[in-house]
Every structure is written in C-alpha cells, then in structure tokens.
C-alpha positions, 0 to 999 in steps of 0.5 A: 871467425866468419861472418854471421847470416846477421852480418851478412845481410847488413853488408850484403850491398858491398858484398855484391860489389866486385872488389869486396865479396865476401873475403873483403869484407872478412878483411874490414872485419879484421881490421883495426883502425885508429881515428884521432880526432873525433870531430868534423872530420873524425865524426863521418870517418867514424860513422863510415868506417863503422858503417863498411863494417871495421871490425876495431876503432880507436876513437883519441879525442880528449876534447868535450861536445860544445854548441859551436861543434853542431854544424859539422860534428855529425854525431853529436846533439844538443843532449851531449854539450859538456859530455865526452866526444870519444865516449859519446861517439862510441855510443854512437857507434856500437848503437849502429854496429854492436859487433863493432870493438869500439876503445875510447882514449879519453885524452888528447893526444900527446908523444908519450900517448901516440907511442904507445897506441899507434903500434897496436893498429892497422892503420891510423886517420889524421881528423886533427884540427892542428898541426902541432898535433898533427906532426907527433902523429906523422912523426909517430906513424913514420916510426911505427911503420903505419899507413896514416890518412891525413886531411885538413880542412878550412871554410870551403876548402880540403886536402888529402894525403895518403902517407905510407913510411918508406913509400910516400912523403909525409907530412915533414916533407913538406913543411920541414920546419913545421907550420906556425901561426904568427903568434906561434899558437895553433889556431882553431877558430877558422870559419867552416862550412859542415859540408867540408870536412863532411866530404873529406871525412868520407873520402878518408874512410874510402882510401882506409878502405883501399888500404884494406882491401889493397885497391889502388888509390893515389899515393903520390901527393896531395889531393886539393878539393874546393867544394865552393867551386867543386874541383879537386885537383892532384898536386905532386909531392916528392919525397924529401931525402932529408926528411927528419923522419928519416934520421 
C-alpha cells in the first residue's frame, strides 16, 4: 500500500531530499525496527524513528518511570512516575504518528525473550543501560542474522557501533570475556547529562535510517563521541576469528 495525501504531506521535507523521495519513504514505512530499552537512549530513538515514519516499532523495556529518569528520558513527564515505560511511550508515539504499528513488550529482556523477538524484525537498536543485557542481544542478533545498532553512554561521553553478522565485528569481539563491575553487578547509577544519550540516541536513528534506505555509514569500528569537548572520533575494530558468536 502507498502512501496517503495525509502522509505525504507529514513526510514532505524528507521526500524532497534526494536520498529518500518518495520510494524511500515506502521503504521506512515498510520496515520493522526493534528498540530494547526505552529510556535515555531508547526515548530520542523512538521519537525519530517515528517521526522519519517507520511503519513498525517494538518497544522492550520492563522497567517503570521514576523521577531520576526526567533528565534525560525524554518522553516522559511528572504525570507518569510509577507507569510503564514501554506502555507510556507507545501513547506516546501513536499521539504523533497513529499509522504507526507500536508492540509493547512490557519485560525485561532476558534469552529466552530475545529469541523469540529478534527474528520477527528488520533491524534491532541497542538503548540498554548494561552489558549483562547487552551481550544476550548481540549474541541473539548474531544468531538471528539482524543488523543491531549499539550505543552506550556515560556523563559527557558515547559510542557507536553498527553490528552487521558476517560483516562487522560485534560487541564479543571486542570484550571477549565479556565486562564486569568489580563486584560482578552492572552498575547503572553513573552520572549523565540528558544531552548525551540525546545526541547518541539520534545518531542511531540516523544509521537505522541508512540500514533502510541502504546509505553508506561506517561499519568498521566504534564511532567515540565527547560532547564535553565536542569531538567524535573513528577507532577501528577488527573482526575476531575467534569470536564466540561464531562457534
């Protein structure tokens, strides 16, 4: 089906850019996207995403809103401490785009969870807040053959990494042996300005963009930002031939 006159005009600005048109944005109407996390990082990504018109989210997050989220968590307000992230933000979501196909997974994701989502979308966004997690999804997105956009975040600082399985290296090969905090806990109380994960929650979106739209993006490594002194820079990761995930 294509797009409506109503549609059209909310999309008009990226229709007129060359790289969309008019098949491009049939394209980001057709496609699925997974987002697990659906906080600082998850609320920009969300937002855009449905903003640039993706025609399917899933929205994973079993977590609920609480008052220190508010700095960052974008779409959120004082009227939803206590309810539902994932729930929340699909009201959200559909009140800007109603054509959009919002399902909500109310839970935290665990294996048993990720393998039986990750297969039913296009392309899955890493808006975690801990590494524990973040391993089942990469190790889940590598089995399924699904692109996966990871991020992570810290006070003034981010990364980027755009995982494609057979073609990038992923997150296991470069901690091996996975990450621990010193008392073997993931530790999620670190200092964060709401600009951060704002910024790098955008610049996911864009590379799902790319993904869809098959636009070049780097694919070679991690992508290092410092918002404090507003530099980003390219560090090249090598594919491990002994990644686990290939076993």
């Amino acid at each position: 089906m294509g797009l409506n006159d109503k549609q059209k005009e909310i999309f008009s600005r990226q229709i007129k850019m060359q790289e969309i048109g008019g098949e491009g944005q049939q394209k980001l109407a057709e496609t699925s996207v997974l987002v697990v996390g659906c906080g600082g990082l998850g609320s920009p990504v969300l937002y855009y995403l449905t903003a640039m018109g993706v025609g399917h989210l899933g929205l994973c997050d079993g977590d609920k809103v609480s008052l220190p989220n508010l700095n960052r968590q974008i779409l959120f307000t004082l009227e939803d401490i206590g309810k539902s992230k994932a729930n929340t933000a699909k009201e959200r979501l559909t009140a800007l785009n109603p054509d959009l196909i919002a399902t909500v997974y109310d839970q935290f994701l665990d294996e048993e969870l990720a393998e039986t989502i990750i297969p039913k979308y296009d392309i899955i966004v890493d808006c975690l807040d801990n590494f524990e997690t973040r391993f089942i999804l990469n190790d889940a997105c590598i089995k399924a053959k699904k692109p996966m956009i990871h991020a992570g975040i810290g006070e003034f600082y981010g990364q980027l990494m755009t995982i494609i399985p057979g073609e990038t290296p992923c997150l296991r090969c470069i901690f091996p042996k996975g990450v621990c905090q010193r008392d073997g806990s993931a530790d999620t109380s670190f200092g964060v300005i709401g600009t951060t994960p704002g910024m790098l929650g955008t610049l996911q979106a864009i590379e799902v963009m790319k993904l869809i739209l098959e636009i070049p993006s780097f694919k070679e490594g991690i992508l290092v930002v410092d918002t404090l002194n507003q530099t980003m820079e390219k560090v090249e990761v090598k594919q491990n031939p002994n990644c686990i995930c290939k076993r």
